[in-house]
C-alpha positions, 0 to 999 in steps of 0.5 A: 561539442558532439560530447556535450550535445550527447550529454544534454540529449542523455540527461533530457531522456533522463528527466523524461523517464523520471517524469514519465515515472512521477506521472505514472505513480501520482496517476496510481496514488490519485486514483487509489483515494477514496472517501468514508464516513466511520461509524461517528461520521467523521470523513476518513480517507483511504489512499496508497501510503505516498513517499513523503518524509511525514506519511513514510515516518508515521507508517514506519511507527505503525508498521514497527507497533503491529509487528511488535503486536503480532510478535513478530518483532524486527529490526528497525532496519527490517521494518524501514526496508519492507514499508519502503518496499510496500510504498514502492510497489504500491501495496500498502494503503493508508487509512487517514483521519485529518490527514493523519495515517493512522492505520495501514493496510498491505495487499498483494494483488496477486499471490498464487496459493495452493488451495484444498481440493485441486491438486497438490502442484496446482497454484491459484492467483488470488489477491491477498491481504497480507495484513491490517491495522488501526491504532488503538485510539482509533478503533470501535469506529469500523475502520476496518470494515472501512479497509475491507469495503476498499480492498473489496472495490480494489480487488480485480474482477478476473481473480479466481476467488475461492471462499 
């Protein structure tokens, strides 16, 4: 009987961790939705892309599109592990119109650079993005300035910032 009680209690600790989790990611993926208009007044979104099984496979697509753009070509399985790696870590943005992605943005919030005039060993913290893209049928309708307005309201204030 001590057995089982012991097992219970070890599963409700369990699911109280895994609901502090989920709490914890939909209080960052709410919090990360704003709204826009683009440049013909249709409502665009920008928000973390989420886990679902639809966001995640049309983020794949994109992602698999830019690196093939860039020449960057991967893997199939290269490109699924890194957006799974964006999306868990809450790095890549999405950018929706309807509700469909239709663009993405990876940011890393704070990547250490070495910068010209300080010395060779000295590293500064800076947020970065990594990169950026719009599917083809959506651009000319300032999207990406859409993604740089957000990067810029996300960005820390205390970021050493050097133009």
């Amino acid at each position: 009987m001590l057995s089982n009680l012991f097992r219970i209690n070890q599963r409700n600790k369990e699911l109280e961790d895994i609901k502090s989790e989920y709490d914890i990611n939909m209080y960052k993926f709410n919090r990360s939705i704003q709204h826009f208009k683009d440049k013909q007044g249709v409502d665009v979104e920008v928000k973390l892309v989420d886990r679902s099984p639809l966001h995640k496979g049309i983020a794949y697509y994109h992602y698999l599109k830019y690196k093939k753009l860039a020449k960057e070509f991967k893997d199939e399985k290269d490109i699924i592990a890194s957006v799974d790696d964006f999306i868990l870590k809450h790095k890549m943005y999405g950018l929706y119109v309807d509700d469909l992605l239709v663009g993405f943005m990876v940011i890393q919030k704070s990547r250490s650079f070495n910068i010209d005039g300080l010395s060779e060993n000295e590293k500064v913290p800076t947020f970065y993005i990594q990169e950026i893209y719009i599917d083809n049928n959506y651009r000319k309708r300032d999207l990406a300035k859409i993604f740089i307005e957000y990067a810029i309201m996300i960005c820390p204030t205390k970021k050493n910032i050097y133009l």
